[in-house]
C-alpha positions in Angstrom: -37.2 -46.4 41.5 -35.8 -49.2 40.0 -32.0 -49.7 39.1 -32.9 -48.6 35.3 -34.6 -46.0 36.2 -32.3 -44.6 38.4 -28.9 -44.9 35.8 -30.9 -43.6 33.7 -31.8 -40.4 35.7 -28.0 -40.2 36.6 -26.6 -40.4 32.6 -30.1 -38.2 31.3 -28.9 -35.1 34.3 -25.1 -35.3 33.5 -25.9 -35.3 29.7 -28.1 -32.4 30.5 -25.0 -30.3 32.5 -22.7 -31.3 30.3 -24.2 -29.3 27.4 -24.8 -26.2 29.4 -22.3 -24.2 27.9 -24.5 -24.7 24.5 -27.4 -24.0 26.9 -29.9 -22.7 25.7 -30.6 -24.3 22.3 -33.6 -25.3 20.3 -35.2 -28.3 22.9 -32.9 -27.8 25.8 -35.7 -27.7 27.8 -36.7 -30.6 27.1 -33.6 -32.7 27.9 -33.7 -30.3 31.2 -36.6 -31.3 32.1 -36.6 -35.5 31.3 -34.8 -36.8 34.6 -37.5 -35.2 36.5 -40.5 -36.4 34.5 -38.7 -39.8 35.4 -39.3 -38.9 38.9 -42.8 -38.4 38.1 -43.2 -41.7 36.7 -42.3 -43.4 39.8 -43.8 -41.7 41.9 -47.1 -42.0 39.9 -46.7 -45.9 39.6 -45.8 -46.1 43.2 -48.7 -47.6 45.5 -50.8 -45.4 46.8 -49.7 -43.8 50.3 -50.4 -41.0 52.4 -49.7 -37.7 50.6 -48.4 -39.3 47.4 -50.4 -36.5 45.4 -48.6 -33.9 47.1 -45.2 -35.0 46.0 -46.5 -36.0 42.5 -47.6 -32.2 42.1 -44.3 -30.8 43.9 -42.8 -32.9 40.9 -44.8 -31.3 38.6 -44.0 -27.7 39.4 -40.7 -28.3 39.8 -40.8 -29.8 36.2 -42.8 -26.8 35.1 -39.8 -24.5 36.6 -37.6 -25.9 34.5 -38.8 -25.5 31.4 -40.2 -21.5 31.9 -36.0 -21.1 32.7 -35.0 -22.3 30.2 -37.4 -21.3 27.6 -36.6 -17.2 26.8 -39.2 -14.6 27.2 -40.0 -11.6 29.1 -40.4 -12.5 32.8 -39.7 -16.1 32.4 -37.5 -15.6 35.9 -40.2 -14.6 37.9 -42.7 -17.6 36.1 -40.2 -20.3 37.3 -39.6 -18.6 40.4 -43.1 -18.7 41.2 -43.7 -22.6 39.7 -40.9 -23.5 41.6 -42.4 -21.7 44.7 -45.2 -23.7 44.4 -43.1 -27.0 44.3 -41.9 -26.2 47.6 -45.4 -25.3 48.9 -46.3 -28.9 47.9 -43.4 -30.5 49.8 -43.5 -28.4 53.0 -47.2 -29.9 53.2 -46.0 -33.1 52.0 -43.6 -33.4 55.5 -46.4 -31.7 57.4 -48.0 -34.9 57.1 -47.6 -36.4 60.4 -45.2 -33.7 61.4 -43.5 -34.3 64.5 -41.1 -31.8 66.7 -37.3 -33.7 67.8 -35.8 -31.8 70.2 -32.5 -33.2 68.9 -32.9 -31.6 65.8 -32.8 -28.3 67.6 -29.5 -27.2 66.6 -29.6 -28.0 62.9 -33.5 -26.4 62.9 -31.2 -22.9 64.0 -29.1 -23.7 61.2 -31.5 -24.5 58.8 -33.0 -20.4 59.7 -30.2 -18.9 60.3 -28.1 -19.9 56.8 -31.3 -18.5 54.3 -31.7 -15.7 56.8 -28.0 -14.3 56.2 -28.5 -15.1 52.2 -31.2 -12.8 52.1 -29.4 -10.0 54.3 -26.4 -10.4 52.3 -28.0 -10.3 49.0 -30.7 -7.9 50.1 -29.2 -4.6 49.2 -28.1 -6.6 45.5 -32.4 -7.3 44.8 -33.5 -4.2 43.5 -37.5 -5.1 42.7 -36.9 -8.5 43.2 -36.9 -8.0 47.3 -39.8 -9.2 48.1 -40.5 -11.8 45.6 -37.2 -13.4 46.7 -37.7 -12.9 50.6 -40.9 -15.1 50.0 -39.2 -17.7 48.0 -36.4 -17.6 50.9 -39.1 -17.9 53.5 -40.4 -21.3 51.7 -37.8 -22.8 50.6 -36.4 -22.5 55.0 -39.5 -24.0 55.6 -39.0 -27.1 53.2 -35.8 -27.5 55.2 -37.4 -27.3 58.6 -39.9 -29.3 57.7 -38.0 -31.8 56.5 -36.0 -31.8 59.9 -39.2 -32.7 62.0 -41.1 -35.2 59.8 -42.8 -38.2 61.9 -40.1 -40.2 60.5 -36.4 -39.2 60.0 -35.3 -39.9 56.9 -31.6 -38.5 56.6 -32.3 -39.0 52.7 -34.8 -36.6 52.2 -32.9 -33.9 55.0 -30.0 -34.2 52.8 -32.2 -33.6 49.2 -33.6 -30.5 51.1 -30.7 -29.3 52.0 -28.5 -29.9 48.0 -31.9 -27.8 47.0 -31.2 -25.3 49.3 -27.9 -25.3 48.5 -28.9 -24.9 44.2 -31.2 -21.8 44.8 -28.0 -20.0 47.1 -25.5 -20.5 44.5 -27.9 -19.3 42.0 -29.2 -16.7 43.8 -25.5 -15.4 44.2 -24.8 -16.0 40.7 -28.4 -14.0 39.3 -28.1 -11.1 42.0 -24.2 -10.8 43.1 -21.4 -11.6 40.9 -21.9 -14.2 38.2 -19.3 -16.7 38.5 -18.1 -19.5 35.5 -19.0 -22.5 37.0 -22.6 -21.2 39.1 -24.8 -23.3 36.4 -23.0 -26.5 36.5 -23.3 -26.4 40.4 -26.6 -25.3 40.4 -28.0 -27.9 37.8 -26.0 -30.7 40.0 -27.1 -30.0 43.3 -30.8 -29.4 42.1 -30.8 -33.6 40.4 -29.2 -34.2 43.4 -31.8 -32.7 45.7 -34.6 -33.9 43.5 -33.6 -37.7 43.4 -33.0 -37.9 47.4 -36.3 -35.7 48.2 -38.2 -38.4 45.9 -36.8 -41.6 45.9 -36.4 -41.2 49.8 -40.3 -40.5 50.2 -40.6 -43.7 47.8 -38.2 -46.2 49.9 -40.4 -44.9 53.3 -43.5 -46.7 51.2 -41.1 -50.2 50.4 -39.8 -50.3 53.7 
């Protein structure tokens, strides 16, 4: 991404959080949703590479997530949980590609189980229905962090986007199923642009380099 494009992504996601507390209102979604279809465009107008149409559809879903929660209608929870599900589908596959196991990434591989393992034991008795559909979406989103861990080339960029969106989906699955708490959406919203822009542009700087 270019300089530009990346301010802009910076001022459109703090304009964004900043007008949570008015959140939701009539096209909300649609400022929600605008720093990641400029993730899109990038990647879109990036030269070709190996598994580009991968990440351009985890954009996508992730995109489509954002608007289904924020929009409000009957099982609209579940319909983002589900698009963004399939986001991280795309971007396990997407770090499949050439896939390679480091031994010295052992220790944060354990921690990378172990931390999503205890959110779902700790919130399990809290999930009512929603047991299983969250266990899945638990189960993915540790294997986006694995995966990430043991790509054929380490990029500490995209390790640390996977783990700010592991990070947004705890502290809003605490927030949705334990105890909500005042500032949950504003570090949710944060951590997920965060995520976002170092999962993507770190794929993208692999390609210029």
């Amino acid at each position: 991404m270019k300089i530009r494009a990346r301010a802009l992504y910076a001022i459109l996601a703090l304009a964004f959080i900043a007008t949570l507390p008015y959140s939701p209102y009539e096209g909300s979604f649609a400022l929600k949703v605008f720093p990641i279809l400029l993730l899109f465009g990038a990647v879109v107008a990036s030269a070709p590479f190996r598994g580009k149409w991968l990440l351009v559809a985890a954009v996508v879903f992730s995109g489509a997530g954002d608007v289904i929660l924020d929009l409000t209608f009957q099982g609209n929870f579940i319909a983002g949980l589900v698009s963004f599900l399939t986001a991280h589908i795309f971007y396990v596959a997407l770090f499949l590609k050439g896939a390679a196991v480091r031994r010295n990434m052992i220790l944060p591989t354990v921690l990378a189980v172990a931390f999503p393992a205890a959110m779902a034991a700790f919130l399990w008795p809290h999930l009512g229905q929603m047991q299983l559909p969250v266990a899945v979406y638990i189960g993915v989103i540790s294997s986006m962090l694995v995966t990430s861990l043991h790509r054929s080339r380490l990029n500490f960029t995209v390790i640390a986007g996977a783990i700010a969106f592991v990070i947004s989906d705890s502290v809003l699955a605490l927030n949705k199923f334990y105890s909500p708490f005042p500032w949950a959406r504003y570090a949710i919203m944060a951590t997920y642009y965060l995520g976002q822009y170092l999962i993507v542009t770190g794929v993208l700087q692999e390609q210029a380099d």
